[in-house]
PLY file of the C-alpha trace (Angstrom):
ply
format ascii 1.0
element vertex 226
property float x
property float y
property float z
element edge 225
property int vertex1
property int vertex2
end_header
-17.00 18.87 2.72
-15.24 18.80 5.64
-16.08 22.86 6.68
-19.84 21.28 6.04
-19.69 18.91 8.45
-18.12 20.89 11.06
-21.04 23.25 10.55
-23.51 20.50 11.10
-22.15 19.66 14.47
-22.03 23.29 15.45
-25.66 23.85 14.42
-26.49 20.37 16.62
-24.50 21.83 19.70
-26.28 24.96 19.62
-29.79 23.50 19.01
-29.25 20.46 21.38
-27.90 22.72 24.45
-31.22 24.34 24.11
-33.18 20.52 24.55
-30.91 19.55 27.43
-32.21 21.99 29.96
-35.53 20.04 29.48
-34.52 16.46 28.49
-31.13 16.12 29.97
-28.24 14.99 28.44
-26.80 11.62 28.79
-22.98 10.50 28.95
-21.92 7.48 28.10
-19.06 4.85 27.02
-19.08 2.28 24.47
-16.41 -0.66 23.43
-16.36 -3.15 20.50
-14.67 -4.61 17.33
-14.63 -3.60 13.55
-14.79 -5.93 10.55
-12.97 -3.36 8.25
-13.08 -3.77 4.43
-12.25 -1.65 1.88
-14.04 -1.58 -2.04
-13.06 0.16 -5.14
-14.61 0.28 -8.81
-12.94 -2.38 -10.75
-12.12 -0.67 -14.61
-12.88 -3.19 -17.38
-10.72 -5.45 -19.14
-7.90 -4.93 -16.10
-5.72 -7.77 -16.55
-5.32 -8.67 -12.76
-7.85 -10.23 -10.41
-8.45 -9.17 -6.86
-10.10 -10.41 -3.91
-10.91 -8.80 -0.57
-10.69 -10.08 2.81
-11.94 -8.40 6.31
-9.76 -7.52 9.04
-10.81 -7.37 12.62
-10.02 -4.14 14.86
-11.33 -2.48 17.75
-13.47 0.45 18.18
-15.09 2.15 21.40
-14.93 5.73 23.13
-17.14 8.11 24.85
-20.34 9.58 23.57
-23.51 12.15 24.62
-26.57 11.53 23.55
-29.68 14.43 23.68
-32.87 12.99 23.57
-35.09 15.36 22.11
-38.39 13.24 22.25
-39.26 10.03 24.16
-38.97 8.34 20.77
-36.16 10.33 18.75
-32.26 11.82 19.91
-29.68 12.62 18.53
-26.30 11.09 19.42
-22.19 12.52 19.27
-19.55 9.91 19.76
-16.13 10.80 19.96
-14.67 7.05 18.95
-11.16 5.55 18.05
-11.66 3.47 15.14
-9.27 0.66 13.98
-10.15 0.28 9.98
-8.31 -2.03 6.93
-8.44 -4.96 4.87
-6.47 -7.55 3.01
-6.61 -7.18 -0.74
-5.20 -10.51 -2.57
-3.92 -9.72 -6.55
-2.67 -11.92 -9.38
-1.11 -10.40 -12.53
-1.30 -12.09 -15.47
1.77 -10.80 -17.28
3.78 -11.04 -15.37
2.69 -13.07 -13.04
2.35 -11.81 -9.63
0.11 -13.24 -6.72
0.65 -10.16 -3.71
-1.31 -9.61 -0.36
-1.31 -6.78 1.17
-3.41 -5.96 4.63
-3.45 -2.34 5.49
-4.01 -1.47 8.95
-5.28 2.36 9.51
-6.38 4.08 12.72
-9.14 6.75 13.01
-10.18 9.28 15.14
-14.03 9.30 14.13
-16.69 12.03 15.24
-20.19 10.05 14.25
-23.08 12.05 14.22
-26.39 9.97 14.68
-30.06 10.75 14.69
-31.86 7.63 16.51
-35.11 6.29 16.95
-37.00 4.14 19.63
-39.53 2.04 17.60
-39.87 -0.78 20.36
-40.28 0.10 23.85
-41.36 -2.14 26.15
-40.11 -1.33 30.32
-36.82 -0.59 30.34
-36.33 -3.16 27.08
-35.94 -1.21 23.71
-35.52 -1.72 20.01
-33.78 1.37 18.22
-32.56 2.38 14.64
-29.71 5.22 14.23
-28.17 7.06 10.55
-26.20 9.77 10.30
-22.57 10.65 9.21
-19.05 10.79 10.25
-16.04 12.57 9.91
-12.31 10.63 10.36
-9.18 11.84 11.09
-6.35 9.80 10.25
-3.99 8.77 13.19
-1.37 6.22 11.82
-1.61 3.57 9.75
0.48 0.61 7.99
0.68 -1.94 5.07
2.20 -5.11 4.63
3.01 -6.50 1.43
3.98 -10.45 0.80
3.90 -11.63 -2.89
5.63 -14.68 -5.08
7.34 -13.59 -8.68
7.00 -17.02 -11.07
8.41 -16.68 -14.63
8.29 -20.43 -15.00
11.63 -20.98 -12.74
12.11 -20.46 -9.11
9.34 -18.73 -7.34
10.49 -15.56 -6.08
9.20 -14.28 -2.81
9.76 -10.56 -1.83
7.77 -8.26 1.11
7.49 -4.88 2.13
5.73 -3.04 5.55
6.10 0.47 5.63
3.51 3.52 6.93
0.43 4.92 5.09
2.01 8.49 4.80
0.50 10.59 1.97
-2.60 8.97 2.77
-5.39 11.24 2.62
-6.28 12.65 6.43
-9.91 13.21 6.50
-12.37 10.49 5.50
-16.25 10.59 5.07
-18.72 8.24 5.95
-22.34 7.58 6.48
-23.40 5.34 9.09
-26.61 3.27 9.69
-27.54 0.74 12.23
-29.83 -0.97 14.73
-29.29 -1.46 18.28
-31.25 -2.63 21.88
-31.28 -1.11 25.00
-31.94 -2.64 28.03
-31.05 -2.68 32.18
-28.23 -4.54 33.69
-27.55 -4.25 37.05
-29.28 -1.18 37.52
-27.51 0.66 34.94
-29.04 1.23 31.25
-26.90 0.00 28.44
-27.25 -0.82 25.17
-25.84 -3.19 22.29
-25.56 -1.14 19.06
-24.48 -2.83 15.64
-23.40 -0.65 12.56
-22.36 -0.58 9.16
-20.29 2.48 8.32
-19.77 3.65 4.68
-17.06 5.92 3.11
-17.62 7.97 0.40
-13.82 9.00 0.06
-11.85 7.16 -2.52
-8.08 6.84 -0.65
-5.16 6.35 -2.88
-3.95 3.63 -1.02
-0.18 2.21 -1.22
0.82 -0.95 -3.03
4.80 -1.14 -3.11
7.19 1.10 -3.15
6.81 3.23 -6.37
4.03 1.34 -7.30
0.37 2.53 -8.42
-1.51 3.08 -5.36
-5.00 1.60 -5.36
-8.11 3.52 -5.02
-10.39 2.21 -2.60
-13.10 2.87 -0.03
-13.27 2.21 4.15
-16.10 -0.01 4.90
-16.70 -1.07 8.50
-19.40 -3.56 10.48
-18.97 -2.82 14.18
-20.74 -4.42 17.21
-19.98 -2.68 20.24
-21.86 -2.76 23.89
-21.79 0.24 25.97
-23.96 2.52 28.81
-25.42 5.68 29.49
-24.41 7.26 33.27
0 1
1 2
2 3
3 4
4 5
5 6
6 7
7 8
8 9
9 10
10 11
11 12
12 13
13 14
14 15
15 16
16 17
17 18
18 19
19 20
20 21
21 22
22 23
23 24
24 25
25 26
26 27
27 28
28 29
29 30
30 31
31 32
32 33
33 34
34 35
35 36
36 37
37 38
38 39
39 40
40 41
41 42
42 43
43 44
44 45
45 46
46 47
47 48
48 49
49 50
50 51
51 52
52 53
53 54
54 55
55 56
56 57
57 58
58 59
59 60
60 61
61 62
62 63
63 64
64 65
65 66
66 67
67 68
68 69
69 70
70 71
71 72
72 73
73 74
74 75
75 76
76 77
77 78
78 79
79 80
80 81
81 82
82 83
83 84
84 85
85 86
86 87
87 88
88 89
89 90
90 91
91 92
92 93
93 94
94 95
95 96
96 97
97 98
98 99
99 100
100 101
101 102
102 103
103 104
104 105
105 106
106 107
107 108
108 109
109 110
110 111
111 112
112 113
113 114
114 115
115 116
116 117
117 118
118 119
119 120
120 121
121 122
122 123
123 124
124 125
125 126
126 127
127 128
128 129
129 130
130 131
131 132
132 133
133 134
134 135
135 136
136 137
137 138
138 139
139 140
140 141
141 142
142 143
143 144
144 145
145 146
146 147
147 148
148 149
149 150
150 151
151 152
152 153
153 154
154 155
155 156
156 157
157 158
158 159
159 160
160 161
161 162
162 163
163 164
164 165
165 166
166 167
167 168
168 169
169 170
170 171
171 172
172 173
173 174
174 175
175 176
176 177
177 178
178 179
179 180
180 181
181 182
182 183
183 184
184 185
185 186
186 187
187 188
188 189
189 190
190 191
191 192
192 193
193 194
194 195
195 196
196 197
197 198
198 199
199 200
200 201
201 202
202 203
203 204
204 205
205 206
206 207
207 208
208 209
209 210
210 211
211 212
212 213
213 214
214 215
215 216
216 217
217 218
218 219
219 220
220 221
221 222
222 223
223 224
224 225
C-alpha cells in the first residue's frame, strides 16, 4: 500500500508539472484544529464496555495546489497532524473502570482532487476527496483507572510512549470548503473528515492487550493561496 501511494503522487507530479506551465501553480499555508477519535469493531459477547471521547489537536502546514480546469485541481499538502482519543472501559470481572487518552503526532501527505461547484466573484463553494499517507512522529498514552473488589478502591496510572506503534497510517479524506478575498489576498476555510483504514494495535498498560482501533479526524482549518 504504501509503494502505491507513493506511485500516485509521482504520477500527479509528473502529470501536474505539465498543467502548471499553462494554469500556474499556487502555494499556500493553512492552520487549524483536529477533533481526533479513534473506532474499532467491538467482538460479541466481550464482557467490558467502552466509550469514546474526542480529543482536540492542531493541524496546519504548507500546500500547492494545480488547477487543472477553472472548475477542478488537484491539491498536495504537506501537514503536521495532531491525532488521539480518550477511550473509557469497565470490566466486569474484575472490575475495572480505566481511561486512557492517547495523544499521536503525524506527518500527513493528503492528496486531494477538488471541485468549484459555486462560483460567484471572487466568493466560492468547493468539495475535495482524496487520500493520505501518515508518518508517525511521536506519540503518548495516559492511563488512570480505579480497582474495586468490594473494599478500598484502588487507583493506579501509567503514561508512557506509543513505541511499536505501527509507522505508516492510511486514510481517505473528504470535505467541503469556501473560498473567498480578504484583504486582497484569496483564502479559503476548508472543513474535513479524514478516515483511516489501518487498524493500530494500540497500547493499554504495560503488558496488557493492546486495542485495535482506527484514526478518525474532523478538522477545520483557514488558510491562503500566495
Amino acid at each position: 500500500m504504501k509503494k502505491v501511494l507513493l506511485t500516485l503522487n509521482i504520477l500527479l507530479f509528473l502529470i501536474s508539472s505539465t498543467v502548471i506551465a499553462q494554469t500556474g501553480l499556487h502555494f499556500g499555508i493553512k492552520a487549524g484544529y483536529n477533533i481526533g477519535t479513534q473506532y474499532g469493531i467491538l467482538p460479541p459477547n466481550i464482557p467490558y464496555e467502552v466509550d469514546s471521547d474526542a480529543l482536540l489537536g492542531v493541524t496546519g502546514g504548507i500546500l500547492l495546489f494545480f488547477p487543472v480546469t477553472e472548475a477542478f485541481g488537484v491539491q498536495q499538502e504537506f501537514i503536521f497532524s495532531a491525532k488521539g482519543s480518550s477511550q473509557h472501559i469497565t470490566t466486569i470481572q474484575p472490575p475495572i473502570k480505566t481511561s486512557t487518552d492517547y495523544k499521536i503526532n503525524y506527518f500527513e501527505l493528503p492528496l486531494l482532487f477538488r471541485y468549484n461547484f459555486v462560483n460567484i466573484g471572487d466568493f466560492g463553494i468547493y468539495g475535495s476527496s482524496g487520500f493520505a499517507l501518515s508518518l508517525l512522529l511521536n506519540g503518548e498514552y495516559k492511563v488512570d483507572g480505579v480497582i474495586d473488589v468490594g473494599g478500598t478502591p484502588v487507583p493506579f496510572g501509567e503514561t508512557s510512549d506509543t513505541d511499536g506503534l505501527d509507522k505508516f497510517d492510511y486514510s481517505f479524506i473528504y470535505g467541503l470548503g469556501v473560498k473567498f478575498n480578504l484583504f486582497k489576498q484569496n483564502c479559503f476555510f476548508d472543513y474535513r473528515q479524514t478516515i483511516g483504514w489501518n487498524t493500530l494495535m494500540m497500547p493499554t498498560s504495560e503488558g496488557g492487550e493492546p486495542a485495535p482501533l482506527r484514526n478518525q479526524t474532523y478538522s477545520f482549518a483557514l488558510g491562503m493561496y500566495f
